[in-house]
ChimeraX commands (.cxc) that place a marker at each C-alpha (Angstrom):
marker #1 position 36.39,-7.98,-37.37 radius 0.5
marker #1 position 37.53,-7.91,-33.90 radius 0.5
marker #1 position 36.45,-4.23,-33.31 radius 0.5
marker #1 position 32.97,-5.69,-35.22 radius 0.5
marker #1 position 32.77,-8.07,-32.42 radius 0.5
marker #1 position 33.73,-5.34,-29.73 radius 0.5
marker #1 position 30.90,-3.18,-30.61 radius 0.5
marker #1 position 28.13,-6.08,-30.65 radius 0.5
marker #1 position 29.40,-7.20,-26.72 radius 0.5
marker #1 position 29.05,-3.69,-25.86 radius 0.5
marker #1 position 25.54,-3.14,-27.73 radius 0.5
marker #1 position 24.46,-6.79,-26.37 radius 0.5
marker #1 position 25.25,-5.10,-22.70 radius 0.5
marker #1 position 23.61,-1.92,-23.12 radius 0.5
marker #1 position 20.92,-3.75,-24.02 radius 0.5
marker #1 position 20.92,-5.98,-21.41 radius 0.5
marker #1 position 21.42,-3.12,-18.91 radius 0.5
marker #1 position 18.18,-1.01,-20.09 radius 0.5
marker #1 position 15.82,-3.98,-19.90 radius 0.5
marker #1 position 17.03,-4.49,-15.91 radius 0.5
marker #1 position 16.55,-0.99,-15.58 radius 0.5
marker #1 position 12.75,-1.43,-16.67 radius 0.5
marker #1 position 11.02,-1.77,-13.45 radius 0.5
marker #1 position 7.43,-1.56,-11.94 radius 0.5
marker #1 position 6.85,2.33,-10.70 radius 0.5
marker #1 position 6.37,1.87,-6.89 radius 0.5
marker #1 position 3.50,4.06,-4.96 radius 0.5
marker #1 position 3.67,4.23,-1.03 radius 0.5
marker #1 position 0.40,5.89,0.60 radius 0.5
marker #1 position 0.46,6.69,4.16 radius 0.5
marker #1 position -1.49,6.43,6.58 radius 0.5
marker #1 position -4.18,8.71,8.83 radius 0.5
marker #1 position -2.77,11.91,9.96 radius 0.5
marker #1 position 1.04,10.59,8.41 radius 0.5
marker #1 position 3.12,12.31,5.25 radius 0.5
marker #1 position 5.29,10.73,3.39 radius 0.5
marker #1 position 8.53,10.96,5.40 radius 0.5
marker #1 position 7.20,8.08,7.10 radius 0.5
marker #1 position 8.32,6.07,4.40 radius 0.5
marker #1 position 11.98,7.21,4.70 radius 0.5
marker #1 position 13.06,3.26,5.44 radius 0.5
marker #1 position 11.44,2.43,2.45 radius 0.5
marker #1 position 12.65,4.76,-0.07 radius 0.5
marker #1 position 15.78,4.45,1.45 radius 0.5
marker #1 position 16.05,0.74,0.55 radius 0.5
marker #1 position 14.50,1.09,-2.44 radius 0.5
marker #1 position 17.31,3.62,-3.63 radius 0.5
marker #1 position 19.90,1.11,-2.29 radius 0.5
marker #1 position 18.60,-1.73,-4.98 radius 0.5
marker #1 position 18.71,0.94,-7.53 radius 0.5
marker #1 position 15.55,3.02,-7.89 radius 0.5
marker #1 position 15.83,6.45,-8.85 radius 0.5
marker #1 position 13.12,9.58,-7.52 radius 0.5
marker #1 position 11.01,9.33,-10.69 radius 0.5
marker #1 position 10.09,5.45,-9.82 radius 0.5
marker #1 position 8.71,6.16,-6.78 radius 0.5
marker #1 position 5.26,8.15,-5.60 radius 0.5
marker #1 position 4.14,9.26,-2.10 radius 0.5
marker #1 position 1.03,10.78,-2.25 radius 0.5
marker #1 position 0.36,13.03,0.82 radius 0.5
marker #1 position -3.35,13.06,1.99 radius 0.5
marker #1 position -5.30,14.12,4.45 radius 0.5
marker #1 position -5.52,16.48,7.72 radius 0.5
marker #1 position -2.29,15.77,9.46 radius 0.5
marker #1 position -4.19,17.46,12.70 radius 0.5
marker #1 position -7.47,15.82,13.25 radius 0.5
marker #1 position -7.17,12.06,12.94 radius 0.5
marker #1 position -11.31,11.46,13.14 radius 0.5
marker #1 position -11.83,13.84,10.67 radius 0.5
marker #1 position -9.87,11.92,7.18 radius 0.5
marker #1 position -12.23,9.23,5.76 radius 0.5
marker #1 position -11.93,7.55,2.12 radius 0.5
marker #1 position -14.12,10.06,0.42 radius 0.5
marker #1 position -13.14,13.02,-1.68 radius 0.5
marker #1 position -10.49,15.16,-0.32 radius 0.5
marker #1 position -8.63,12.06,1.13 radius 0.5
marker #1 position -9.04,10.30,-2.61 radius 0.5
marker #1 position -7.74,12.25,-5.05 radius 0.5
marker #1 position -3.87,12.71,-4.27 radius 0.5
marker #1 position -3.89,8.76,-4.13 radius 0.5
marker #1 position -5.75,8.78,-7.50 radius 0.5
marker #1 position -3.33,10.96,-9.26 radius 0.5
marker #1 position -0.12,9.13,-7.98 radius 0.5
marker #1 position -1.73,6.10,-9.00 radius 0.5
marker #1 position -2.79,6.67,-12.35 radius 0.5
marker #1 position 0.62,8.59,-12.90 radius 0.5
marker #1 position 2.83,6.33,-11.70 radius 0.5
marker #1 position 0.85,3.32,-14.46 radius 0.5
marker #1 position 0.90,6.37,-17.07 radius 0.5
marker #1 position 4.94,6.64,-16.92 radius 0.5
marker #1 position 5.63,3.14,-16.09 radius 0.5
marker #1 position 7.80,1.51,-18.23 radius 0.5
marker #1 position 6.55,-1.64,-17.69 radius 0.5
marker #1 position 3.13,-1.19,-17.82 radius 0.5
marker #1 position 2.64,-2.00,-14.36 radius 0.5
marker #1 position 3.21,-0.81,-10.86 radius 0.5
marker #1 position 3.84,-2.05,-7.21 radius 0.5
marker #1 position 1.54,-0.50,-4.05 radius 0.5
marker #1 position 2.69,-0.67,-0.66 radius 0.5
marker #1 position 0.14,1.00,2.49 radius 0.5
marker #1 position 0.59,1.34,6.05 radius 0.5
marker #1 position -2.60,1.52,8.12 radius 0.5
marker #1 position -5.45,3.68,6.49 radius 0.5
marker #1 position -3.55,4.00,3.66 radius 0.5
marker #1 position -3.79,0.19,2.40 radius 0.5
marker #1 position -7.60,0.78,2.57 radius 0.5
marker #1 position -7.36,4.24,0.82 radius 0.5
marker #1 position -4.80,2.69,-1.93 radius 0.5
marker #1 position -7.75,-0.75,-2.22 radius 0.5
marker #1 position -10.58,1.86,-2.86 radius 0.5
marker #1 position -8.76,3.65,-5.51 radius 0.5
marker #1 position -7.78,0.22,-7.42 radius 0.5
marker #1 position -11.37,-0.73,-7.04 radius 0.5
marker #1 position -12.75,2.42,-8.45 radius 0.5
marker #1 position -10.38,2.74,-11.39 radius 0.5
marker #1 position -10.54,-0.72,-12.35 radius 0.5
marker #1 position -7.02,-0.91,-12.56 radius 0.5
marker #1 position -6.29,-4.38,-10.45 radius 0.5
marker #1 position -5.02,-5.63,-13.83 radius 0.5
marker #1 position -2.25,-2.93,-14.03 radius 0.5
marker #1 position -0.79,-3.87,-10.13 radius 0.5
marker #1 position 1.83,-6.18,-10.22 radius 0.5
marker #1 position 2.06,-5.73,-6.22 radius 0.5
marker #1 position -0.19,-4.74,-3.60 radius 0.5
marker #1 position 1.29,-5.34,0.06 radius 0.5
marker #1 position -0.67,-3.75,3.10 radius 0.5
marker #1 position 1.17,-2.90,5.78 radius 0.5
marker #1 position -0.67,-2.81,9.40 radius 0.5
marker #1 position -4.21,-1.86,7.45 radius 0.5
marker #1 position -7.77,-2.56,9.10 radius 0.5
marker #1 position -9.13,-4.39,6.03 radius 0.5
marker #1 position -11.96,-6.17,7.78 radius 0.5
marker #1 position -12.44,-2.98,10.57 radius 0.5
marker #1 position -11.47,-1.75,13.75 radius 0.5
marker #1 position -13.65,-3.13,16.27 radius 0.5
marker #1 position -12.89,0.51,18.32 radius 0.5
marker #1 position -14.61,1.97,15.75 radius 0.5
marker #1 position -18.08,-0.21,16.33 radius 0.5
marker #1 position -20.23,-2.00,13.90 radius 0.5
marker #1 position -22.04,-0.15,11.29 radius 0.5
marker #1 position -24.15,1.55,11.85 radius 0.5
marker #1 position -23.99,1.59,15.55 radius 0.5
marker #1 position -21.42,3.35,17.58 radius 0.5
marker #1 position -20.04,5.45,15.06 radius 0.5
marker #1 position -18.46,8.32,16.22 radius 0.5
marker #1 position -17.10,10.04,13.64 radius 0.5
marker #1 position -15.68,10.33,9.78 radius 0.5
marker #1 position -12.95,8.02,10.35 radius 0.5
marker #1 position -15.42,5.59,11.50 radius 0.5
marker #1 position -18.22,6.49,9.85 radius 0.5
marker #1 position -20.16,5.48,6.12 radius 0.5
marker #1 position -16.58,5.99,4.13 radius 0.5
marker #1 position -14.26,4.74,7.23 radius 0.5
marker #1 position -13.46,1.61,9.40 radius 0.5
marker #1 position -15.66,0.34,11.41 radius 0.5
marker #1 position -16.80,-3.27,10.99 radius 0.5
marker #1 position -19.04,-3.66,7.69 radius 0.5
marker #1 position -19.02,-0.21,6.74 radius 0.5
marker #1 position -20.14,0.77,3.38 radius 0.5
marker #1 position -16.77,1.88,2.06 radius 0.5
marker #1 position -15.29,-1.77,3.67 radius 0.5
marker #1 position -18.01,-3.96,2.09 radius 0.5
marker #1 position -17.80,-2.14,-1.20 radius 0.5
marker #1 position -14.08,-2.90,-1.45 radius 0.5
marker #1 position -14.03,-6.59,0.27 radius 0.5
marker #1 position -13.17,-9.48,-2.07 radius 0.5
marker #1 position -12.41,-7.72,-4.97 radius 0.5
marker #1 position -8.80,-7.93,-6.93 radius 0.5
marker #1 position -6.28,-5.45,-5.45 radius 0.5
marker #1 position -2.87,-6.73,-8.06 radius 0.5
marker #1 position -1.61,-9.97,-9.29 radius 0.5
marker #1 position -0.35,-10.98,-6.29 radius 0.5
marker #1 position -1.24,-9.65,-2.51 radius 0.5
marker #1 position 0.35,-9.73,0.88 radius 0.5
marker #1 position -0.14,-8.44,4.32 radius 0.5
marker #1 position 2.33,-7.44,7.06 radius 0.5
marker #1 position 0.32,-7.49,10.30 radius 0.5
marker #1 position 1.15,-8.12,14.03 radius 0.5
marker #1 position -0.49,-8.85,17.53 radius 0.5
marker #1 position 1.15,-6.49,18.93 radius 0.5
marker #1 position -0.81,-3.37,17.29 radius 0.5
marker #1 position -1.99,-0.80,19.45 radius 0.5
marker #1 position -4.36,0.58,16.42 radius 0.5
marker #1 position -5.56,-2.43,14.87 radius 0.5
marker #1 position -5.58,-4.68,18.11 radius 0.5
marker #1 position -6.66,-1.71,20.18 radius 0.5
marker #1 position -9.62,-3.74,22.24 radius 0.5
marker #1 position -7.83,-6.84,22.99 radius 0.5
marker #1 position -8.37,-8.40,19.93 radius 0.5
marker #1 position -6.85,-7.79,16.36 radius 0.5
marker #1 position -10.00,-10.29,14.70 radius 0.5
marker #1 position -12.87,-9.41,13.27 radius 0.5
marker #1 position -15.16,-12.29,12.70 radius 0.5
marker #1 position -12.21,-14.69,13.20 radius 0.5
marker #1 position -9.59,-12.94,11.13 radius 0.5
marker #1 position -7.03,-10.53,11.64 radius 0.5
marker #1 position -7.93,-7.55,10.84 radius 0.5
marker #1 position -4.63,-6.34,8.75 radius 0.5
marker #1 position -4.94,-9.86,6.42 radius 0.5
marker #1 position -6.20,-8.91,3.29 radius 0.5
marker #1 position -8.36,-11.27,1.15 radius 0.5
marker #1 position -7.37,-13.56,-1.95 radius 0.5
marker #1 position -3.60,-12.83,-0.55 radius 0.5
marker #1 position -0.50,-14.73,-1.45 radius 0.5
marker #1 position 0.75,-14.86,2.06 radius 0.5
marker #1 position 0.84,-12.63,5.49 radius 0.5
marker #1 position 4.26,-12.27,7.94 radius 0.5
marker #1 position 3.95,-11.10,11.21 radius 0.5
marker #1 position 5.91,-9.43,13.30 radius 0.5
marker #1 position 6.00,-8.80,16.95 radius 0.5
marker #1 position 5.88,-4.76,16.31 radius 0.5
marker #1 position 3.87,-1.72,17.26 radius 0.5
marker #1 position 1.62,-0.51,14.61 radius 0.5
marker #1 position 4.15,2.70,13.30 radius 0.5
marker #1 position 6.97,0.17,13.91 radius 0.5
marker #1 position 5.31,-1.98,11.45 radius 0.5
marker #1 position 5.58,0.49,8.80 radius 0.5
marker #1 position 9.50,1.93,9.89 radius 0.5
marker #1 position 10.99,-1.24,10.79 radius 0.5
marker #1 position 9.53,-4.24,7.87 radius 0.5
marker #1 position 11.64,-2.05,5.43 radius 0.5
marker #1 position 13.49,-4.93,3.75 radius 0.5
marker #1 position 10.58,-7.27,3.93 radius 0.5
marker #1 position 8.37,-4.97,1.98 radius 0.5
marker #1 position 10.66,-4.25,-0.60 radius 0.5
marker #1 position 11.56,-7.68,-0.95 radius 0.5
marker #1 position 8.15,-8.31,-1.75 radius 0.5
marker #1 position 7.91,-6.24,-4.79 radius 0.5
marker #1 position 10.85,-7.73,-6.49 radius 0.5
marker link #1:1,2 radius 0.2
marker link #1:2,3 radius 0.2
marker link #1:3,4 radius 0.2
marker link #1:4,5 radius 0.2
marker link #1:5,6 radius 0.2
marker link #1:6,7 radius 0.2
marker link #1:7,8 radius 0.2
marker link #1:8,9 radius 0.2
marker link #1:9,10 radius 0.2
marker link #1:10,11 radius 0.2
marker link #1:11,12 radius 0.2
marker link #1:12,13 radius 0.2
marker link #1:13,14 radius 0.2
marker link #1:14,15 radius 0.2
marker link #1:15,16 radius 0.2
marker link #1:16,17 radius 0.2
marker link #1:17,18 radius 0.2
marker link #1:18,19 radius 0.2
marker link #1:19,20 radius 0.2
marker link #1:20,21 radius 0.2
marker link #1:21,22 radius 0.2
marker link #1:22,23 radius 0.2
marker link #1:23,24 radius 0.2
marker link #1:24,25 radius 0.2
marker link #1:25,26 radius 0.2
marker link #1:26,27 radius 0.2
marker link #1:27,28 radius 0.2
marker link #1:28,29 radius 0.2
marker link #1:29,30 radius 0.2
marker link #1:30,31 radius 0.2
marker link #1:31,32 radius 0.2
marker link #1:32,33 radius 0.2
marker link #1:33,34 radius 0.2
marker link #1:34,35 radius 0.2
marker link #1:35,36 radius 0.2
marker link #1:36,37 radius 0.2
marker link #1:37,38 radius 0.2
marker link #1:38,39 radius 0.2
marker link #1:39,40 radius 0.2
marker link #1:40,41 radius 0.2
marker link #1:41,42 radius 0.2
marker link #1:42,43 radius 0.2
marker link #1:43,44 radius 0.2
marker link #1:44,45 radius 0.2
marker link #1:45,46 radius 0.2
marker link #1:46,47 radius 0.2
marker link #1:47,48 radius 0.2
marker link #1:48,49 radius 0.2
marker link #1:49,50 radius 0.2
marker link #1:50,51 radius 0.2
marker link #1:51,52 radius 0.2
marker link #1:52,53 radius 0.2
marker link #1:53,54 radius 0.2
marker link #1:54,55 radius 0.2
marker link #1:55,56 radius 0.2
marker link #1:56,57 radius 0.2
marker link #1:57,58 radius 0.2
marker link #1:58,59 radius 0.2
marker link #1:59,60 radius 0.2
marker link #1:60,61 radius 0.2
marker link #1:61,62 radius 0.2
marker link #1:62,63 radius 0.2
marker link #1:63,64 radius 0.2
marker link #1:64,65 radius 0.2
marker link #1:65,66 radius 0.2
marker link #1:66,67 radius 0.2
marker link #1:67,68 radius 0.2
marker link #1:68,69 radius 0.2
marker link #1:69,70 radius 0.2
marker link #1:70,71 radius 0.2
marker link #1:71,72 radius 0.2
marker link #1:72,73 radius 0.2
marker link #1:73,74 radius 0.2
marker link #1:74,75 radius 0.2
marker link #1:75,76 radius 0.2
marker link #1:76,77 radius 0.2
marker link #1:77,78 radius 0.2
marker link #1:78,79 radius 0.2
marker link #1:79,80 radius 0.2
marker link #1:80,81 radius 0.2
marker link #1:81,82 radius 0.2
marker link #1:82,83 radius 0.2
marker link #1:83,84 radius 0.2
marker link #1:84,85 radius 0.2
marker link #1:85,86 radius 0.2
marker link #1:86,87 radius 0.2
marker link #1:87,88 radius 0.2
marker link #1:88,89 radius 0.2
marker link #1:89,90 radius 0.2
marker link #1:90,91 radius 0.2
marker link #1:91,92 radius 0.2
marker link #1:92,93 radius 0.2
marker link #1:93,94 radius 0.2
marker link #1:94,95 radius 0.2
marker link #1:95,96 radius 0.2
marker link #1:96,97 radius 0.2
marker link #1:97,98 radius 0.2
marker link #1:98,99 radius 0.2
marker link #1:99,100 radius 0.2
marker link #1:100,101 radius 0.2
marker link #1:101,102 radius 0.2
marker link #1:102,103 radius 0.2
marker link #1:103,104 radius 0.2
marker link #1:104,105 radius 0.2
marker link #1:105,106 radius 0.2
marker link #1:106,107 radius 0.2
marker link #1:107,108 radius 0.2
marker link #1:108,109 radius 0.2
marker link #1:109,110 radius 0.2
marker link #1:110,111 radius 0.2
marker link #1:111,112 radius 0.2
marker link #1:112,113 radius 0.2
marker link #1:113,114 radius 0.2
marker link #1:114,115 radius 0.2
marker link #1:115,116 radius 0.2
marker link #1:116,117 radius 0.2
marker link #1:117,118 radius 0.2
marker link #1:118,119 radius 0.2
marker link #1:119,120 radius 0.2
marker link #1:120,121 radius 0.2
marker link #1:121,122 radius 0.2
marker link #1:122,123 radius 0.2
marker link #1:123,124 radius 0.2
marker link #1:124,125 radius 0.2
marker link #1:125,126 radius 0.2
marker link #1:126,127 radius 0.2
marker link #1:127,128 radius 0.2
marker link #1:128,129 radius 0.2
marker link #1:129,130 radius 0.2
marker link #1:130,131 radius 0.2
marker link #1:131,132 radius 0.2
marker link #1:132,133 radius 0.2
marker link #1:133,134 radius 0.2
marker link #1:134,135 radius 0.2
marker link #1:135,136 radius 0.2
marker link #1:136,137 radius 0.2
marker link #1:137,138 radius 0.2
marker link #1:138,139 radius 0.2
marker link #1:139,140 radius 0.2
marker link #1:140,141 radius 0.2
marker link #1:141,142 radius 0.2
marker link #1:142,143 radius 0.2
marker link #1:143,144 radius 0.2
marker link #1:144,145 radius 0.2
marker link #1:145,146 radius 0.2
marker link #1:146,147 radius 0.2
marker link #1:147,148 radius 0.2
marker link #1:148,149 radius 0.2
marker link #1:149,150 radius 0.2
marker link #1:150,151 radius 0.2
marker link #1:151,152 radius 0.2
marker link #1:152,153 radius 0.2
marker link #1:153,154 radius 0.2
marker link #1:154,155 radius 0.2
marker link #1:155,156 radius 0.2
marker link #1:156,157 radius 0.2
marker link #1:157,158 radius 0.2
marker link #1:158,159 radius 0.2
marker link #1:159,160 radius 0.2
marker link #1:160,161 radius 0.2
marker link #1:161,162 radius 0.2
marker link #1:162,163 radius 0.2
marker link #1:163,164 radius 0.2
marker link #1:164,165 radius 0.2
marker link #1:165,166 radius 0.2
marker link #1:166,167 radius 0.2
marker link #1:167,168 radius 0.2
marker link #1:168,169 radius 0.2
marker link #1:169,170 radius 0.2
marker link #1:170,171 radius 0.2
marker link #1:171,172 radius 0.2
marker link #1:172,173 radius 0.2
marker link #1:173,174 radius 0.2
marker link #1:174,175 radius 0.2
marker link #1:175,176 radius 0.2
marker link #1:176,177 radius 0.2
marker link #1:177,178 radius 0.2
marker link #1:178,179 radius 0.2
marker link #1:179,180 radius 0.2
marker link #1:180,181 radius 0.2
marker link #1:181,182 radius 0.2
marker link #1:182,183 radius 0.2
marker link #1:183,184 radius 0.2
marker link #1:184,185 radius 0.2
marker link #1:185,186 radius 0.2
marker link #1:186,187 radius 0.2
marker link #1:187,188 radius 0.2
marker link #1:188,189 radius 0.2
marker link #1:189,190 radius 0.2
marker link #1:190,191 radius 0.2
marker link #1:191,192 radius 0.2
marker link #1:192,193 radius 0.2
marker link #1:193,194 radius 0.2
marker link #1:194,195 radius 0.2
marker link #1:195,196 radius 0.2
marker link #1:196,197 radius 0.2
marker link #1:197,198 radius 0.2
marker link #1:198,199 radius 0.2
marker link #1:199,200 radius 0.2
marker link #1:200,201 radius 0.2
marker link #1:201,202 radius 0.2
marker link #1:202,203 radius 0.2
marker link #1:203,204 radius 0.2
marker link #1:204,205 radius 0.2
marker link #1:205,206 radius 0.2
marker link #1:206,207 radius 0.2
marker link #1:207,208 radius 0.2
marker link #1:208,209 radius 0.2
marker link #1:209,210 radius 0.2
marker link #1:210,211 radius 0.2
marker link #1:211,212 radius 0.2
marker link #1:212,213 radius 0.2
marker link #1:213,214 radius 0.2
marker link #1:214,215 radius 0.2
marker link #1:215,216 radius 0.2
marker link #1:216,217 radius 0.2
marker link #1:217,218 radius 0.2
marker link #1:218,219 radius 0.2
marker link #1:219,220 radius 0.2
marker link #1:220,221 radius 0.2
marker link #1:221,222 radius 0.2
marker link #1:222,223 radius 0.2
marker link #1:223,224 radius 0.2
marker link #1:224,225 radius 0.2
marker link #1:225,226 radius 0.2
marker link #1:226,227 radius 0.2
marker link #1:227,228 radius 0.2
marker link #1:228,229 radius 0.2
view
């Protein structure tokens, strides 16, 4: 009887063990001209609370040598696509968790959008994104000086920006931003049309953080994690 008993604790543990190992596959998407080593904080802390290679997806995207040349059409797409739709395919929850830093959150918000698959993010946190524009990119259609900027890119009411604005991005949403961003508050301002540019709509809540735009992404390591949990 007692060995009876032994065998159920032990079963009852196991069990209790698997279902904590059960968590959302996490995708981390880069941003213009980056790779994924620039996540090293990130997977580094996501390690230390116990996630394992096979949880976690950094697509790599884009020219790495011509920063005006990567948009949010074709090329760029498809290596966020396929870790997106792979990481939902093999997650054992049914769900996963996106973080982006800079052109990346827009990148990862376009994919979502396209795939319809809002319902299958548990997490979406952008990190230092231009959601609403860069205002050193102009207003659409005027002053638009190349790809980056241009029909698929960033500046202010863009086609690819408008096409993506309001819709659902996960079940819950949350932006890292600061005032201090060389990128996003490039002109003296980080607002576009009385909102900061890196706050993303319908969102749960934004932090700031008096960082540099790559700091943003390197040094909010714990936050952003923290935020998926």
């Amino acid at each position: 009887m007692k060995r009876l008993l032994t065998m159920i604790a032990l079963c009852a543990g196991m069990s209790t063990t698997a279902f904590a190992a059960c968590r959302d596959n996490v995708v981390l998407v880069h941003g213009n001209t980056a790779s994924p080593s620039s996540w090293n904080n990130t997977i580094n802390e996501l390690k230390r609370k116990g996630y394992v290679d096979s949880e976690i997806f950094t697509p790599d995207w884009g020219s790495k040598s011509c920063a005006s040349c990567n948009d949010h059409n074709g090329s760029e797409e498809k290596p966020v696509r396929n870790a997106i739709l792979t990481a939902i395919n093999q997650s054992c929850t049914g769900k996963i968790d996106i973080i982006g830093h800079s052109m990346g959150v827009t990148l990862a918000a376009q994919q979502i959008y396209k795939l319809g698959m809002a319902s299958d993010v548990d997490t979406f946190v952008g990190v230092a994104g231009a959601a609403r524009g860069l205002l050193s990119c102009g207003v659409y259609p005027y002053n638009v000086w190349n790809n980056t900027c241009g029909y698929y890119g960033l500046s202010v009411g863009s086609p690819l920006l408008n096409s993506i604005y309001g819709e659902a991005l996960g079940d819950k949403v949350y932006s890292i931003k600061s005032y201090s961003d060389q990128i996003v508050c490039s002109t003296g301002t980080c607002y576009v049309y009385g909102i900061h540019s890196s706050r993303l709509w319908n969102e749960n809540a934004t932090y700031t953080y008096v960082l540099g735009h790559f700091g943003l992404q390197t040094d909010t390591y714990v936050k952003q994690v923290s935020l998926i949990q």
